[in-house]
VOROLO-461118 format. One record per residue (C-alpha): x, y, z; residue number from 1; residue in three letters. Coordinates in steps of 0.5 Angstrom, whole numbers, plus 500, padded with zeros to 3 digits. Layout:
BEGIN
<atom><X>X</X><Y>Y</Y><Z>Z</Z><n>NUM</n><res>ALA</res></atom>
...
***
This chain:
BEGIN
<atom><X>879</X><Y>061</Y><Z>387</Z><n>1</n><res>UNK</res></atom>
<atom><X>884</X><Y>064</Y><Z>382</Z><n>2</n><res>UNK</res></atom>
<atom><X>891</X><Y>068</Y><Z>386</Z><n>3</n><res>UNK</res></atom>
<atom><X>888</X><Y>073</Y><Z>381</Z><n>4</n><res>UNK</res></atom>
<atom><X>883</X><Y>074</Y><Z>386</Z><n>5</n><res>UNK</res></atom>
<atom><X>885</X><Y>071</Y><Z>392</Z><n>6</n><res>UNK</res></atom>
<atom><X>887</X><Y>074</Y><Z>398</Z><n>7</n><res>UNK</res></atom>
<atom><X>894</X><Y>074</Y><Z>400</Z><n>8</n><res>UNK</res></atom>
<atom><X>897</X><Y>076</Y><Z>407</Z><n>9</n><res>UNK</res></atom>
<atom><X>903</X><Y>081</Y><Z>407</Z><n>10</n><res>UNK</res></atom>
<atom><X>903</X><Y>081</Y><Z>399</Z><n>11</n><res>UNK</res></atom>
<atom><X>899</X><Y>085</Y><Z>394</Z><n>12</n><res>UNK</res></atom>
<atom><X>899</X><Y>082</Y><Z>386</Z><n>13</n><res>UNK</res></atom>
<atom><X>897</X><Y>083</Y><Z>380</Z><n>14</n><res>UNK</res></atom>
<atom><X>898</X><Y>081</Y><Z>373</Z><n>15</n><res>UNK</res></atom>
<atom><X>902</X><Y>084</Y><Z>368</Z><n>16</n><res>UNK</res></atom>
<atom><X>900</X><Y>080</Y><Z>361</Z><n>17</n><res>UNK</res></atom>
<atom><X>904</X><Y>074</Y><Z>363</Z><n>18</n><res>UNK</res></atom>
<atom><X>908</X><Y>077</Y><Z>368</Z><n>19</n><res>UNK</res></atom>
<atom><X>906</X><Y>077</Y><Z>376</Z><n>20</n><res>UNK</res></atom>
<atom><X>907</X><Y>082</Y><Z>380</Z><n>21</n><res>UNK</res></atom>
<atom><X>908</X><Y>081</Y><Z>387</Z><n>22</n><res>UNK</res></atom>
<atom><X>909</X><Y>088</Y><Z>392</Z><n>23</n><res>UNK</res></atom>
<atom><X>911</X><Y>086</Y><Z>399</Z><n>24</n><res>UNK</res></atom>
<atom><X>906</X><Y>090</Y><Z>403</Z><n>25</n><res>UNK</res></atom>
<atom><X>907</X><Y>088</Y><Z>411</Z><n>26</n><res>UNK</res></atom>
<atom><X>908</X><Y>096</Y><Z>414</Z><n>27</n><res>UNK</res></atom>
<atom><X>912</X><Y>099</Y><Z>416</Z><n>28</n><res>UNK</res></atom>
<atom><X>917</X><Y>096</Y><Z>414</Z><n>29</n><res>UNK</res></atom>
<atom><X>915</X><Y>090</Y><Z>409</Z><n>30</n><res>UNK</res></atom>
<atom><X>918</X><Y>085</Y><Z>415</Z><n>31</n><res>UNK</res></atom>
<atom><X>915</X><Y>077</Y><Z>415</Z><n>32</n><res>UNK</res></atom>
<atom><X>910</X><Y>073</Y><Z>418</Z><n>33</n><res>UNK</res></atom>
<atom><X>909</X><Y>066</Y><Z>419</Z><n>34</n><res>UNK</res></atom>
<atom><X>903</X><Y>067</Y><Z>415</Z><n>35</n><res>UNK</res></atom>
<atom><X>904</X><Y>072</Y><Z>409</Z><n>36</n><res>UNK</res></atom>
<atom><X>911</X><Y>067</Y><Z>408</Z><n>37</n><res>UNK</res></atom>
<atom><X>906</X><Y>061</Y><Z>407</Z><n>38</n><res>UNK</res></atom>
<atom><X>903</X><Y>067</Y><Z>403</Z><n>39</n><res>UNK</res></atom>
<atom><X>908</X><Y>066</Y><Z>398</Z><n>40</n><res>UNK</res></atom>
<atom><X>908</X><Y>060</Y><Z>399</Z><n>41</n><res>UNK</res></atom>
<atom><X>901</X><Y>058</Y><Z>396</Z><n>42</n><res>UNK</res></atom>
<atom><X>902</X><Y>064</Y><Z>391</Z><n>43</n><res>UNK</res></atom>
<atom><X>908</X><Y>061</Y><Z>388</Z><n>44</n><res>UNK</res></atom>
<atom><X>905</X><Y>055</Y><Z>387</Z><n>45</n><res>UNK</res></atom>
<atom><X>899</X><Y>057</Y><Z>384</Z><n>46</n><res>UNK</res></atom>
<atom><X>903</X><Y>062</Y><Z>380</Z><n>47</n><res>UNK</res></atom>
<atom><X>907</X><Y>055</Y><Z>377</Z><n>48</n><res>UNK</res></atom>
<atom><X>900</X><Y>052</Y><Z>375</Z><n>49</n><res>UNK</res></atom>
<atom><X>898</X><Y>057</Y><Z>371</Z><n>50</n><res>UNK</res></atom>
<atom><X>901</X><Y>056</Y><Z>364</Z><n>51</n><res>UNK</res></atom>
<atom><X>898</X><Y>063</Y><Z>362</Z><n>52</n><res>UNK</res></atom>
<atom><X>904</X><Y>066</Y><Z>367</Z><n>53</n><res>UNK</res></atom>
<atom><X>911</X><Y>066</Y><Z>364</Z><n>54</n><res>UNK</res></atom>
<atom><X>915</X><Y>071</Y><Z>370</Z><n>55</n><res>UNK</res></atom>
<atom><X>915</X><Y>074</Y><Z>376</Z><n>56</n><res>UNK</res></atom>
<atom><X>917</X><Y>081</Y><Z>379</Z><n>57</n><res>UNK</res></atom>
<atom><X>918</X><Y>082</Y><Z>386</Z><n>58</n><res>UNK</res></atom>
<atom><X>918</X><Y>089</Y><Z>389</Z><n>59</n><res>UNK</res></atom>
<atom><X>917</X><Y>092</Y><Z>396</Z><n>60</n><res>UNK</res></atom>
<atom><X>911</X><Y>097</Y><Z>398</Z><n>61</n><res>UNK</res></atom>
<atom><X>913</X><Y>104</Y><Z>399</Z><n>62</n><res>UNK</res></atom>
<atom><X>920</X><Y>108</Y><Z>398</Z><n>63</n><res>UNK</res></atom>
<atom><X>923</X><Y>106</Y><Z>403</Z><n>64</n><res>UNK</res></atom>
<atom><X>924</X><Y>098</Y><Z>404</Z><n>65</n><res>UNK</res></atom>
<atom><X>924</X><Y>092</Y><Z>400</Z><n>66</n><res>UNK</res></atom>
<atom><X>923</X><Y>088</Y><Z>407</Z><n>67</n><res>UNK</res></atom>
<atom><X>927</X><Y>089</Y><Z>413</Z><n>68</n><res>UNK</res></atom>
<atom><X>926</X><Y>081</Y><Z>414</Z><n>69</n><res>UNK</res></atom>
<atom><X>922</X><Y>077</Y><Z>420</Z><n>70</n><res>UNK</res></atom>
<atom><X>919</X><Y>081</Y><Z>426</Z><n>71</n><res>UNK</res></atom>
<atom><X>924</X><Y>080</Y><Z>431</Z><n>72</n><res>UNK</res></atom>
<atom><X>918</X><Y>080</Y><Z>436</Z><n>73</n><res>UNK</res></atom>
<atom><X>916</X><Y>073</Y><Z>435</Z><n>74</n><res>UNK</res></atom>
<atom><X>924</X><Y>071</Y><Z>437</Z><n>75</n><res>UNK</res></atom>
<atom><X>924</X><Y>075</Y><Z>444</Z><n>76</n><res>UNK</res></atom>
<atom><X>920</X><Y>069</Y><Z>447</Z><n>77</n><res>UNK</res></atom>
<atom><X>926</X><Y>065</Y><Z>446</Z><n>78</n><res>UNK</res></atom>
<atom><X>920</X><Y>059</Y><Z>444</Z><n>79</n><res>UNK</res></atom>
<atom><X>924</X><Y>054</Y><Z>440</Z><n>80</n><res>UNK</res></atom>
<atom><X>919</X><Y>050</Y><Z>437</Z><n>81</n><res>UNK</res></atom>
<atom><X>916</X><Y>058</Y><Z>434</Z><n>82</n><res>UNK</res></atom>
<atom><X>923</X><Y>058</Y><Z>432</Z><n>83</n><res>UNK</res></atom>
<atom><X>923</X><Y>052</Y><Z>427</Z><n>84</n><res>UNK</res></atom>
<atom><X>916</X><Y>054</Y><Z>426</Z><n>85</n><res>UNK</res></atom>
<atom><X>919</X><Y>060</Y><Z>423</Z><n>86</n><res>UNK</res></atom>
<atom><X>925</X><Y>058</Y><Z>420</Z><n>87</n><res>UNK</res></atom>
<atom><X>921</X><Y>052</Y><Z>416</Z><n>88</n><res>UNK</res></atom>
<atom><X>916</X><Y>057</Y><Z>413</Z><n>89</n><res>UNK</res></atom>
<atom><X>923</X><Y>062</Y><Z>411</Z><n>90</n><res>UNK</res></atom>
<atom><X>925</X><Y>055</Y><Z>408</Z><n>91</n><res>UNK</res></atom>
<atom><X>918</X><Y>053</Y><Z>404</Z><n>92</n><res>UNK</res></atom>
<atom><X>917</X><Y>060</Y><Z>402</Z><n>93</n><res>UNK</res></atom>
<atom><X>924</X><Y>061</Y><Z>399</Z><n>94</n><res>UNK</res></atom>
<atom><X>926</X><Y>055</Y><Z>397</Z><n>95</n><res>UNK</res></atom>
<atom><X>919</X><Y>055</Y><Z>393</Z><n>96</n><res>UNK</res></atom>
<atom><X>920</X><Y>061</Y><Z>390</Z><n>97</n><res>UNK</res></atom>
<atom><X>928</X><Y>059</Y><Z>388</Z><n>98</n><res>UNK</res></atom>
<atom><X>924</X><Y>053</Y><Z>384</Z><n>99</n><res>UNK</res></atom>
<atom><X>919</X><Y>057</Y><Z>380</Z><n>100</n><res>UNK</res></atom>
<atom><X>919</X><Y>055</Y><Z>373</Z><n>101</n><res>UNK</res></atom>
<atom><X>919</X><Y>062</Y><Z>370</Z><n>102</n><res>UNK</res></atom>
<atom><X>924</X><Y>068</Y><Z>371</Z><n>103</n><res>UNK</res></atom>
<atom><X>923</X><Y>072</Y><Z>378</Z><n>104</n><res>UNK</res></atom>
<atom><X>927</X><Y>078</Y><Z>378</Z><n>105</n><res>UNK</res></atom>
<atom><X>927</X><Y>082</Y><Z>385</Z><n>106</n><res>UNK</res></atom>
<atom><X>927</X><Y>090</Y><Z>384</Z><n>107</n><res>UNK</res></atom>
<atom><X>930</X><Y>092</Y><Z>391</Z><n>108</n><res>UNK</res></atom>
<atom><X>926</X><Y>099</Y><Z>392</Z><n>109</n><res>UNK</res></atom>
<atom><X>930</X><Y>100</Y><Z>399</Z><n>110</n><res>UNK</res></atom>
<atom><X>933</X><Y>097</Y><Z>404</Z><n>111</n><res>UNK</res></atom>
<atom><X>933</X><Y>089</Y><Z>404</Z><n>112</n><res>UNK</res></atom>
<atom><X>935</X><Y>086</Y><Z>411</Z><n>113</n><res>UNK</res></atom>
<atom><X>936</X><Y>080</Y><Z>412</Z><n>114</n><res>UNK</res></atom>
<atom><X>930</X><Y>075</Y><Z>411</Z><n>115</n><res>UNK</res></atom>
<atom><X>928</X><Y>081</Y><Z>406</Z><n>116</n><res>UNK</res></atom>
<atom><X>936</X><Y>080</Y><Z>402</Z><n>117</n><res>UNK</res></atom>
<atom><X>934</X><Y>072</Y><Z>402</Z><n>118</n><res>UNK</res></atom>
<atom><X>928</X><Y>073</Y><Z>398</Z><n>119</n><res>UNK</res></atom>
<atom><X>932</X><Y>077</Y><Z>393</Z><n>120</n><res>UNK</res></atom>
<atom><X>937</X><Y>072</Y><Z>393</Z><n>121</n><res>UNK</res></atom>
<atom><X>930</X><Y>066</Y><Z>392</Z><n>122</n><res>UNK</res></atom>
<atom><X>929</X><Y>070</Y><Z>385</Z><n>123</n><res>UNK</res></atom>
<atom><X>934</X><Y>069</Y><Z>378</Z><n>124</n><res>UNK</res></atom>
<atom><X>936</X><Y>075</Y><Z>378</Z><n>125</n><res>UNK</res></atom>
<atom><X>936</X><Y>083</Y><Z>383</Z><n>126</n><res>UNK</res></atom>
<atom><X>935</X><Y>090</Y><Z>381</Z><n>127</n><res>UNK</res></atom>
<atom><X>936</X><Y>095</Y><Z>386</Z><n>128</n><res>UNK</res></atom>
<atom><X>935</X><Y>102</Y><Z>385</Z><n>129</n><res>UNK</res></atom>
<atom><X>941</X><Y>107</Y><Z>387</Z><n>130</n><res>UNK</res></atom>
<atom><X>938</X><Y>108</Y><Z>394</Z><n>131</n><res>UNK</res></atom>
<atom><X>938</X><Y>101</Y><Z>397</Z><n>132</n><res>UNK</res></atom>
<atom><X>942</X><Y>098</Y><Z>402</Z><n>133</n><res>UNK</res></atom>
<atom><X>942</X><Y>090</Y><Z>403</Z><n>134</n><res>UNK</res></atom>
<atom><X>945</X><Y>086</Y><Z>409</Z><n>135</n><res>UNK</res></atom>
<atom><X>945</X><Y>079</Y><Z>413</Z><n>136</n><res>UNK</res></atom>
<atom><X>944</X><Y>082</Y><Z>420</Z><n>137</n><res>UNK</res></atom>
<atom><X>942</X><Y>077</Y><Z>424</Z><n>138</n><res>UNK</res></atom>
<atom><X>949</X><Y>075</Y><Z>428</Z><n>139</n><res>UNK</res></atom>
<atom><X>948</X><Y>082</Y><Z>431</Z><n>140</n><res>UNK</res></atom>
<atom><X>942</X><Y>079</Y><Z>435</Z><n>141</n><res>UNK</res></atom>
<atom><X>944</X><Y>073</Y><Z>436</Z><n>142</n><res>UNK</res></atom>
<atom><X>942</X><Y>069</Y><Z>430</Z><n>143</n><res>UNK</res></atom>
<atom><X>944</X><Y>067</Y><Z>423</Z><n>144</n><res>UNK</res></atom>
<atom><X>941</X><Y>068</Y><Z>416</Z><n>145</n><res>UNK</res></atom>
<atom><X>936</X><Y>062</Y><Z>416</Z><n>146</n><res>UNK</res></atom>
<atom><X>933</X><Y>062</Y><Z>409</Z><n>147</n><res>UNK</res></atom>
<atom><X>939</X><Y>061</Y><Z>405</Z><n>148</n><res>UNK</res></atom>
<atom><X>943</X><Y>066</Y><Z>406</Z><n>149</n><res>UNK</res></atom>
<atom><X>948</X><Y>063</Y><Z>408</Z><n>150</n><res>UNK</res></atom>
<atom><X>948</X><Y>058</Y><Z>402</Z><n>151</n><res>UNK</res></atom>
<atom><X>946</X><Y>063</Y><Z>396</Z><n>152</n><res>UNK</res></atom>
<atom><X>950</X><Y>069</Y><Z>398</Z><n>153</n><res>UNK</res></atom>
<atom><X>957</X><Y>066</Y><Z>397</Z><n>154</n><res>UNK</res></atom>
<atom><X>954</X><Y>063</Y><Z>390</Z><n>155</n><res>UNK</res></atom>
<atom><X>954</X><Y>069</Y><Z>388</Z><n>156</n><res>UNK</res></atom>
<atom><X>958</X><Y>074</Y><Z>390</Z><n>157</n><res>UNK</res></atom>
<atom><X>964</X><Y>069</Y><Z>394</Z><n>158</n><res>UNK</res></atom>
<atom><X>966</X><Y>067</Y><Z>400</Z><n>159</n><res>UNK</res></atom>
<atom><X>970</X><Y>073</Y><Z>402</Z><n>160</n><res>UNK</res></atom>
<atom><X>964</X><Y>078</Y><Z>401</Z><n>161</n><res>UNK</res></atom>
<atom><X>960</X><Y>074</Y><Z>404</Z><n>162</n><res>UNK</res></atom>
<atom><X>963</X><Y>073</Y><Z>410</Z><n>163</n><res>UNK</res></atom>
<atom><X>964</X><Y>080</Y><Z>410</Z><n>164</n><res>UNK</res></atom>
<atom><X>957</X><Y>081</Y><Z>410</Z><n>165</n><res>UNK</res></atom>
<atom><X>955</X><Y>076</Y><Z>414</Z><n>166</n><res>UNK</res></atom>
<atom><X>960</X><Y>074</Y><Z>420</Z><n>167</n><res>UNK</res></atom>
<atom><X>962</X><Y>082</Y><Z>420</Z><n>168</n><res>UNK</res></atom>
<atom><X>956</X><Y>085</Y><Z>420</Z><n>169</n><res>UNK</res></atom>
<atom><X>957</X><Y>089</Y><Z>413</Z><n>170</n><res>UNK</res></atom>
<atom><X>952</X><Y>093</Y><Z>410</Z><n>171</n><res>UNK</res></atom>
<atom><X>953</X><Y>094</Y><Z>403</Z><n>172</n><res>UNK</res></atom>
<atom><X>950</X><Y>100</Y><Z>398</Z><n>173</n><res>UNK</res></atom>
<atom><X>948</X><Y>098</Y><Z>391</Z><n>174</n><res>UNK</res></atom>
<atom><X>954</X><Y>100</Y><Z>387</Z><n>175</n><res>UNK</res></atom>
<atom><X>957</X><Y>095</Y><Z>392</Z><n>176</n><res>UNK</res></atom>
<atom><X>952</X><Y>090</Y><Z>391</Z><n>177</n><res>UNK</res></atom>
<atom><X>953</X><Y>091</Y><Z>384</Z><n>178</n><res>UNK</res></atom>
<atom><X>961</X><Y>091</Y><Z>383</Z><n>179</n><res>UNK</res></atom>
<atom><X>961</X><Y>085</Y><Z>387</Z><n>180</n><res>UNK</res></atom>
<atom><X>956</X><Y>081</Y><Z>383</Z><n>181</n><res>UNK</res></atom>
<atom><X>950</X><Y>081</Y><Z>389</Z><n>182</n><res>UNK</res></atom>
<atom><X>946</X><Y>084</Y><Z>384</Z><n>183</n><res>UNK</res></atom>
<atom><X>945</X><Y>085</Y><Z>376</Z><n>184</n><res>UNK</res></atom>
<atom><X>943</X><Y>092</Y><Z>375</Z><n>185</n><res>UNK</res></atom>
<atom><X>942</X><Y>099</Y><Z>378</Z><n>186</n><res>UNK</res></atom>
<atom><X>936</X><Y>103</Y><Z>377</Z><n>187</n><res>UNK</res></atom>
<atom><X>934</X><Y>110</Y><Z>379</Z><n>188</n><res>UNK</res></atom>
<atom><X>929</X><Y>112</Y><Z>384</Z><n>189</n><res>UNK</res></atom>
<atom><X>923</X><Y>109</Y><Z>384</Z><n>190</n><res>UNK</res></atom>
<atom><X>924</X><Y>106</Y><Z>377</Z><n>191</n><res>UNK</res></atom>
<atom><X>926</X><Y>099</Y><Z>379</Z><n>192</n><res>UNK</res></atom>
<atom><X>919</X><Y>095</Y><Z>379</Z><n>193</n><res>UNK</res></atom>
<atom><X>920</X><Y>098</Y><Z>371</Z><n>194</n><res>UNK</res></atom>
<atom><X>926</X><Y>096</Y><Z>370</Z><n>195</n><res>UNK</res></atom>
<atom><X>924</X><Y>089</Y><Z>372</Z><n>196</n><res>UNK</res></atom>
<atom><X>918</X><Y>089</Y><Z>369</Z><n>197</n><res>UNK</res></atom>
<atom><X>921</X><Y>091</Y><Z>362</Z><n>198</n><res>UNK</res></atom>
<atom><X>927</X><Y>086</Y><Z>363</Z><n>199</n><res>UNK</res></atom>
<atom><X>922</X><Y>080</Y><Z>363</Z><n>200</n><res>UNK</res></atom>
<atom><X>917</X><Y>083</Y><Z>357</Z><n>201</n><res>UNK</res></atom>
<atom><X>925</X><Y>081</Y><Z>354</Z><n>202</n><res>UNK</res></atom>
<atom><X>924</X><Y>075</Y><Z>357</Z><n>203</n><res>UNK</res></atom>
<atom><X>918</X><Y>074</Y><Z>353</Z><n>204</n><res>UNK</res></atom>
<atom><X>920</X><Y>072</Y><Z>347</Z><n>205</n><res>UNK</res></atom>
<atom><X>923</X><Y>067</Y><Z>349</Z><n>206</n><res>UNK</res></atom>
<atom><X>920</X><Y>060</Y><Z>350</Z><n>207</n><res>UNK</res></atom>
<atom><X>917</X><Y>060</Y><Z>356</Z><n>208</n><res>UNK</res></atom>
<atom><X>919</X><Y>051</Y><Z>356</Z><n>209</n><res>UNK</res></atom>
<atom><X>925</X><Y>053</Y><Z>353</Z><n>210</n><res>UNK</res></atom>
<atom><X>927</X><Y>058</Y><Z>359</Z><n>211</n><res>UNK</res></atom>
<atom><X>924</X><Y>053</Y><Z>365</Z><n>212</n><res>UNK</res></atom>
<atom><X>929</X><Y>047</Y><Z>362</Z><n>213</n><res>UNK</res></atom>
<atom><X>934</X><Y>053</Y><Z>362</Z><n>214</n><res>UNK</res></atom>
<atom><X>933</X><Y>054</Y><Z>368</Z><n>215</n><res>UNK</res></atom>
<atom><X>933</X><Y>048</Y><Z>372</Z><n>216</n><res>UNK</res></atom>
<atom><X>940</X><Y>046</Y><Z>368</Z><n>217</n><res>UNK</res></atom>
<atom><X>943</X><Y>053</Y><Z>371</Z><n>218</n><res>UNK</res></atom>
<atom><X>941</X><Y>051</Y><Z>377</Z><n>219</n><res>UNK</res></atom>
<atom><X>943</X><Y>044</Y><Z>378</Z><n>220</n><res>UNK</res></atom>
<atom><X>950</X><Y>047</Y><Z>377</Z><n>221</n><res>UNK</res></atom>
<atom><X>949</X><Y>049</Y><Z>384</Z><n>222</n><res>UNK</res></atom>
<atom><X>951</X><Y>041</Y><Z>387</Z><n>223</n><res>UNK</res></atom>
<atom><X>951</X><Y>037</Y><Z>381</Z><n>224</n><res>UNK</res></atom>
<atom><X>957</X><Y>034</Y><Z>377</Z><n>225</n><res>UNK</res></atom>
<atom><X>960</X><Y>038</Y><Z>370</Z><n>226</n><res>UNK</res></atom>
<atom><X>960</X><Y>031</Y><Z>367</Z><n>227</n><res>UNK</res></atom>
<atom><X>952</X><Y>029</Y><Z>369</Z><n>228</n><res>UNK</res></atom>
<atom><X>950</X><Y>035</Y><Z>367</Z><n>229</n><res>UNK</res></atom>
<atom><X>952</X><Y>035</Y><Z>360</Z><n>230</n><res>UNK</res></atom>
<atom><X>948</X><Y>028</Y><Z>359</Z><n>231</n><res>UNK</res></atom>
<atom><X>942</X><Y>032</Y><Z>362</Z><n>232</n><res>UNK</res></atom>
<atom><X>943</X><Y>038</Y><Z>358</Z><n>233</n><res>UNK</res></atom>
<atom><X>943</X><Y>034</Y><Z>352</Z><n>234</n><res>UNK</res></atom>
<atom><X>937</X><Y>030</Y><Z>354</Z><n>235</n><res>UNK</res></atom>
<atom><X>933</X><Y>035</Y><Z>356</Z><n>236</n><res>UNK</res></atom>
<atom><X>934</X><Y>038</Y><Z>349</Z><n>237</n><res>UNK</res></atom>
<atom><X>931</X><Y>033</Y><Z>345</Z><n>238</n><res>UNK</res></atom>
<atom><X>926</X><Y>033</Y><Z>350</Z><n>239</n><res>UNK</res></atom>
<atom><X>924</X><Y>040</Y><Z>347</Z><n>240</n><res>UNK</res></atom>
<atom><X>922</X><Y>037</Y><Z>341</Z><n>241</n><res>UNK</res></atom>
<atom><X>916</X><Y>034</Y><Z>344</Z><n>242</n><res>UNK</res></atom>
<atom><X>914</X><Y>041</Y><Z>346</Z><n>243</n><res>UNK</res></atom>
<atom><X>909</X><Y>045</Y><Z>341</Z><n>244</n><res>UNK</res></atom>
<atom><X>914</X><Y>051</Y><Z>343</Z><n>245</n><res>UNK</res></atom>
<atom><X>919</X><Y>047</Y><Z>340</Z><n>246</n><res>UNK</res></atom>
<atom><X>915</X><Y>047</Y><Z>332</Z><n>247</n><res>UNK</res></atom>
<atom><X>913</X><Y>054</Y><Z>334</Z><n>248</n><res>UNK</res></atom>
<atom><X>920</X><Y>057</Y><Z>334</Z><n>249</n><res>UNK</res></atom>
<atom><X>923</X><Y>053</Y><Z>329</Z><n>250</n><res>UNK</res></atom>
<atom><X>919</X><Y>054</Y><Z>324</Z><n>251</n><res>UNK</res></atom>
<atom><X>916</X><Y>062</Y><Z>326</Z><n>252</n><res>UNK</res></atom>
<atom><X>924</X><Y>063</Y><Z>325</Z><n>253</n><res>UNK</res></atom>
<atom><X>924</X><Y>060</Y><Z>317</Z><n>254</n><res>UNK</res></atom>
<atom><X>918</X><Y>063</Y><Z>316</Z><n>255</n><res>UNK</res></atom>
<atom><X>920</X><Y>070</Y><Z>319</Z><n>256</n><res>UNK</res></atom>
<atom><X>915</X><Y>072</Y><Z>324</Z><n>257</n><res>UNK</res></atom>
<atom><X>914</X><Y>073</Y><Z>331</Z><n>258</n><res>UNK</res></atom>
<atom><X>912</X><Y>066</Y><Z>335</Z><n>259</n><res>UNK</res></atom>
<atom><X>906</X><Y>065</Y><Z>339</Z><n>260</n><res>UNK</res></atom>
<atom><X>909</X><Y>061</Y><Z>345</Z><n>261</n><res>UNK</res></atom>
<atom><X>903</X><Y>056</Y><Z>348</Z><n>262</n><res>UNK</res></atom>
<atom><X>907</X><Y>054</Y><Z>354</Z><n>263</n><res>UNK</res></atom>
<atom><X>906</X><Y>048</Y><Z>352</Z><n>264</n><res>UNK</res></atom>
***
């Protein structure tokens, strides 16, 4: 069955010509299950095996939420093995998203707690529309972020804020989130899934084999060695030249006109 016709817990999506758009749609408040994280999970890898798809969207059902994170419900037994149960999944989900070939941007569309902002953190790139509010809350509760959130928030934004956000509990608005480096750009009201969905139809006229590469060469920044990586930048430039995108580019460039990517 193809994800454009499967089901998928606590997740809607739908295609907009080669880009996914995945809403977060657990009510109230969009929070995660065990089941729609391995919702995600399933979908992201389909989402990969389809060459016809180049980017992701990720945005949050209604006004009002992006995601408040994991149903605090399933914690209240105290049970350690549905602990790791949960936090495995939060990781499998997350860490599958982070390493989608294409560009994922998160349109924050309310408040992103916890879980919610980690998922954001999974993605290339965040939006938050001007009434947003994000923050690891979890210590609050006698937890702590599990799904990345430690790692990818100081990456971002530096070990200071994160600590501030993380260790003191700080909830910050998206002018903050912005001036800190936690998120890209502002939209207004209830235009971030558009903003988000104009910046990867930019994202289409480039190669979509090049930006895969791309991205995995940024990424390893995160734990590789500066000298490493050049070596592995150079390899991987030759490597394009086994691809149809490559030809196509370069020569579409030459003859003046619009290319067509294959993805291949």
């Amino acid at each position: 069955m193809s994800w454009r016709t499967a089901a998928h817990t606590g997740l809607q999506v739908e295609a907009d010509g080669h880009v996914a758009v995945v809403t977060l749609s657990n009510p109230p408040a969009n929070t995660w299950t065990v089941h729609s994280l391995s919702a995600l999970r399933d979908l992201i890898a389909a989402l990969n095996a389809d060459r016809g798809i180049y980017a992701l969207v990720i945005t949050g059902e209604g006004e009002k939420f992006f995601s408040a994170g994991a149903d605090l419900k399933q914690f209240a037994s105290g049970d350690k093995a549905h602990a790791r149960e949960a936090a495995r999944r939060f990781g499998e989900a997350f860490e599958t998203l982070a390493a989608f070939r294409g560009v994922s941007i998160a349109a924050i569309n309310g408040y992103a707690m916890g879980g919610g902002l980690e998922c954001a953190l999974a993605c290339d790139l965040r939006i938050a529309e001007e009434h947003a509010q994000m923050a690891l809350p979890e210590a609050a509760v006698g937890l702590l972020p599990c799904a990345g959130g430690t790692q990818a928030l100081p990456r971002l934004v530096g070990e200071g804020w994160a600590k501030r956000m993380i260790l003191l509990g700080e909830r910050v608005d998206a002018a903050t989130a912005l001036r800190i480096g936690l998120v890209e750009d502002v939209a207004p009201k209830g235009e971030g899934k558009a903003r988000a969905i104009e910046w990867v139809h930019k994202c289409g006229k480039q190669s979509p084999t090049s930006v895969a590469v791309c991205k995995t060469l940024v990424q390893a920044t995160r734990s590789g060695s500066f000298a490493s990586a050049l070596v592995a930048e150079r390899e991987a430039f030759v490597d394009l030249f086994d691809t149809a995108d490559q030809a196509e580019g370069v020569n579409a460039f030459l003859d003046k006109r619009a290319p067509q990517w294959s993805n291949a």
